[in-house]
C-alpha positions as CSV (number, residue, x, y, z in Angstrom):
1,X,-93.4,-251.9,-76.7
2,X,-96.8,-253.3,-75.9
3,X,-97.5,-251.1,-72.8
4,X,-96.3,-248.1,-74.9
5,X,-99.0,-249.0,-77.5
6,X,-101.4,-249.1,-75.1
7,X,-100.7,-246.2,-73.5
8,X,-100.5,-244.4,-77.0
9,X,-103.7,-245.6,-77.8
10,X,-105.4,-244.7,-74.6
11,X,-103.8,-240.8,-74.4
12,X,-105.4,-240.7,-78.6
13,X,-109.1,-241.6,-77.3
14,X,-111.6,-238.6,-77.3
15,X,-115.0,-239.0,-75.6
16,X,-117.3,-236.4,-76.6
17,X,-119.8,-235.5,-73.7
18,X,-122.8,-236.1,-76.3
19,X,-121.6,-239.6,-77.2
20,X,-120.5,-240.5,-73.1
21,X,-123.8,-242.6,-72.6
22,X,-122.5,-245.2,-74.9
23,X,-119.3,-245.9,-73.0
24,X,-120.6,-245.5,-70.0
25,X,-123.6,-248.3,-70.9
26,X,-120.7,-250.1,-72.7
27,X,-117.0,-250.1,-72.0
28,X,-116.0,-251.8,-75.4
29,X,-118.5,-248.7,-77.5
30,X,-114.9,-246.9,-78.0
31,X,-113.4,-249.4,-79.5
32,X,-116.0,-250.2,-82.0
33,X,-115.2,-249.2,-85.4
34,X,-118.2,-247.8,-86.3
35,X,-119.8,-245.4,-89.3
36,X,-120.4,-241.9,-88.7
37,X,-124.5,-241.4,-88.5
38,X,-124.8,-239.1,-91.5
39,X,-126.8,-235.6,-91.2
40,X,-130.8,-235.8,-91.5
41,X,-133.2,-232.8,-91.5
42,X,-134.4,-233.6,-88.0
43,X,-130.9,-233.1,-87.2
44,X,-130.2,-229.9,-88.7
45,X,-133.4,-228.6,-87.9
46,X,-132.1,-228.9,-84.3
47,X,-128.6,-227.3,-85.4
48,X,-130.4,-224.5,-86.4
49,X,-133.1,-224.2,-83.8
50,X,-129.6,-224.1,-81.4
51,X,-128.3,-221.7,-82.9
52,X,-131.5,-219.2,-82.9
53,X,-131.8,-219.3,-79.1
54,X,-127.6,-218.8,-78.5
55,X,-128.3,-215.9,-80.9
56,X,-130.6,-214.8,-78.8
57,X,-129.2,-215.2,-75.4
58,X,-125.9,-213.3,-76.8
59,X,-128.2,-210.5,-78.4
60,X,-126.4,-210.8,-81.7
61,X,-128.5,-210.3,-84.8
62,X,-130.7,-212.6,-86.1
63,X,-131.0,-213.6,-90.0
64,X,-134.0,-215.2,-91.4
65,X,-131.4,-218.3,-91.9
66,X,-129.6,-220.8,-90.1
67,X,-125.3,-221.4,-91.1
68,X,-126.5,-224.5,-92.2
69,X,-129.3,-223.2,-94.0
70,X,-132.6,-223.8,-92.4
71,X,-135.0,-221.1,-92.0
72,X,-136.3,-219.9,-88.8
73,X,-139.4,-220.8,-88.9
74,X,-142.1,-219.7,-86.2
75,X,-142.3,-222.2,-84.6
76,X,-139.1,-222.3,-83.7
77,X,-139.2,-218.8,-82.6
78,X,-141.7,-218.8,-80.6
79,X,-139.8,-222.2,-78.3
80,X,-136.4,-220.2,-78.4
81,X,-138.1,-217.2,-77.2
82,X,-139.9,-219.2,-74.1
83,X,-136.1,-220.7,-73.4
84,X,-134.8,-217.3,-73.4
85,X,-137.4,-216.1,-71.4
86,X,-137.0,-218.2,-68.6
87,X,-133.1,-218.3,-69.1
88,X,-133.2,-214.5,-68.6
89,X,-135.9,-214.5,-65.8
90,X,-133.1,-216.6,-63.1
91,X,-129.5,-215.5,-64.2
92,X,-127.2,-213.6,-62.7
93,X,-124.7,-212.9,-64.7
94,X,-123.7,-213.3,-68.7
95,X,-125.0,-216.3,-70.1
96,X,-122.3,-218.1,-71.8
97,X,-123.0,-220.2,-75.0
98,X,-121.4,-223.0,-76.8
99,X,-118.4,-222.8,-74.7
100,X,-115.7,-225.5,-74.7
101,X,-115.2,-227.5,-71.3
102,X,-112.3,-230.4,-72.6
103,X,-111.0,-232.3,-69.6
104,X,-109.0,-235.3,-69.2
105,X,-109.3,-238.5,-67.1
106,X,-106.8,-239.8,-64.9
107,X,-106.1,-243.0,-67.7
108,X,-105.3,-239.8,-70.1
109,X,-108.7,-240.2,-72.3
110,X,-109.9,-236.7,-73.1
111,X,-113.7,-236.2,-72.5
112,X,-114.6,-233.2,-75.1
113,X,-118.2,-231.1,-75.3
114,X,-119.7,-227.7,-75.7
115,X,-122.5,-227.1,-73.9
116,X,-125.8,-224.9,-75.2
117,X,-126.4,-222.7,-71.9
118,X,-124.6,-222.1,-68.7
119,X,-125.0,-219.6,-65.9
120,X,-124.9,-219.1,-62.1
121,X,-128.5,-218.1,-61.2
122,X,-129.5,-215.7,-58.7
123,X,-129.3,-218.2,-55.7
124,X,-125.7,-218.8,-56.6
125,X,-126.4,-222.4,-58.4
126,X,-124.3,-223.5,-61.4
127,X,-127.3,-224.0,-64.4
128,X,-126.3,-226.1,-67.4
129,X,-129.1,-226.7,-69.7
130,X,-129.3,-228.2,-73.4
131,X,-131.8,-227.1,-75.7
132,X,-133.6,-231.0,-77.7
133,X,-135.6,-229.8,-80.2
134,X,-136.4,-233.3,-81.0
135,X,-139.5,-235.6,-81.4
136,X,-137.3,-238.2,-79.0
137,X,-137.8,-237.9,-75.5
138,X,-134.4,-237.2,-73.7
139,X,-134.6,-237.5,-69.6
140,X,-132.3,-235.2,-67.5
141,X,-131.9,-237.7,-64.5
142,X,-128.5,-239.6,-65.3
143,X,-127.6,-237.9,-68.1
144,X,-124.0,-238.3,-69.0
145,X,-123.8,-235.8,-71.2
146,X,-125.1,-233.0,-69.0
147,X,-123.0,-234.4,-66.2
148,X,-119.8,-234.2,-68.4
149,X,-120.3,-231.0,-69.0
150,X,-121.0,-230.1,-65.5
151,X,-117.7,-231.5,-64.4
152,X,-116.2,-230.0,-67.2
153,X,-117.6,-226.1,-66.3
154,X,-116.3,-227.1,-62.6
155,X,-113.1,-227.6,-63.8
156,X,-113.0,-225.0,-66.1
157,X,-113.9,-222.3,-63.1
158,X,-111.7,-223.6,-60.4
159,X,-114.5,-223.6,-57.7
160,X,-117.0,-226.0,-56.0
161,X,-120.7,-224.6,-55.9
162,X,-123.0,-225.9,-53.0
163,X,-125.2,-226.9,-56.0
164,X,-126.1,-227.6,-59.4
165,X,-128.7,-227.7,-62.1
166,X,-129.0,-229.8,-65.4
167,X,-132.3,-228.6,-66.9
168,X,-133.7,-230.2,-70.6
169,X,-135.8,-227.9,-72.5
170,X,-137.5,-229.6,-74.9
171,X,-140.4,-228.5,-76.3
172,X,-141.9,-230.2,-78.4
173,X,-143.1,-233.3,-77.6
174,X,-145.3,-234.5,-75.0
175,X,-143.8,-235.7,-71.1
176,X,-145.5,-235.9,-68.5
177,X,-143.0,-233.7,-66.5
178,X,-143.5,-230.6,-69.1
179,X,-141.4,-229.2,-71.6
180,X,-138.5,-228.1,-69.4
181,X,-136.9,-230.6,-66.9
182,X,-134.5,-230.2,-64.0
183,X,-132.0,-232.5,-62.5
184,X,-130.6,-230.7,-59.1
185,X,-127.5,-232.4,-57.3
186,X,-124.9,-231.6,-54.6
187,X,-121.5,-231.0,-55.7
188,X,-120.3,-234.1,-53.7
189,X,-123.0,-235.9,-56.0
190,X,-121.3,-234.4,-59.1
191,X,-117.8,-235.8,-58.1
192,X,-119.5,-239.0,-57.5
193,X,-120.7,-239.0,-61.0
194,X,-116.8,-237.9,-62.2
195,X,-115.7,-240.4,-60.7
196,X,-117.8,-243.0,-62.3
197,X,-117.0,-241.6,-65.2
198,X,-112.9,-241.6,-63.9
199,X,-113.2,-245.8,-63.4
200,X,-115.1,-246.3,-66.7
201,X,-112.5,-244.8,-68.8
């Protein structure tokens, strides 16, 4: 009866690709009973600054406010435009936004995300990138949350690519390797990282 509670509880976790730092820092984050971070303006001010550029890359039409009510202000147009721009400039195909890339670990845990921006570029290399509007500096080497999705869109395709790209565009605040920031890795390198991920869970 034990085992079978185990199991139940294991098959009911979720680990959501934005949240799979924690767990993979800390094995015991997912069993921590912990509040849910309430909203903040920062935080919808990146909700909607999201949403402007996927309304963009989609060419849908653009209202002067956000679905969670935050104007577009110019700033923000002007660093989803630049995203777009250089989104547009390398791919070649559809660029596919917010699209859902649930997969599930050999223990049965379900790892859960939707990524900003995916495409194959013109040399045939899988592109994920995630749009931080933040003040916070995020860093694309190692970062679980890219990688998840990056399994995720492997999985999701059915096919290996001889590479792949996790790029950060964040424009705002200062790094010292610019505004937009590239991770590139083998797909044997990927698998590596899914299986990391496999042995943690």
């Amino acid at each position: 009866r034990n085992e079978n509670s185990y199991k139940g509880l294991i098959m009911s976790l979720v680990v959501r690709c934005s949240g799979l730092a924690r767990p993979m820092v800390c094995a015991g984050y997912m069993f921590l009973n912990l509040p849910k971070s309430p909203s903040n303006p920062a935080a919808e001010e990146g909700t909607a600054a999201g949403e402007y550029l996927e309304r963009l890359l989609l060419n849908k039409e653009i209202p002067a406010i956000s679905s969670n009510n935050v104007y577009y202000d110019e700033d923000m147009k002007f660093h989803g435009r630049m995203v777009y721009e250089d989104v547009m400039s390398r791919t070649s195909e559809q660029v596919l936004c917010e699209q859902r890339i649930d997969w599930q670990t050999r223990s049965g845990i379900m790892i859960k995300g939707q990524y900003d921006i995916c495409f194959v570029d013109k040399t045939g290399t899988l592109c994920i990138e995630d749009l931080k509007y933040g003040w916070g500096i995020v860093e694309v080497k190692e970062n679980w949350q890219l990688l998840g999705y990056a399994i995720g869109e492997v999985i999701r395709r059915g096919r290996s690519f001889k590479e792949i790209s996790l790029k950060i565009h964040q424009p705002r605040p200062h790094h010292e390797d610019g505004t937009t920031r590239e991770w590139r890795l083998t797909y044997e390198e990927l698998l590596a990282y899914k299986e990391k991920i496999e042995k943690r869970m």
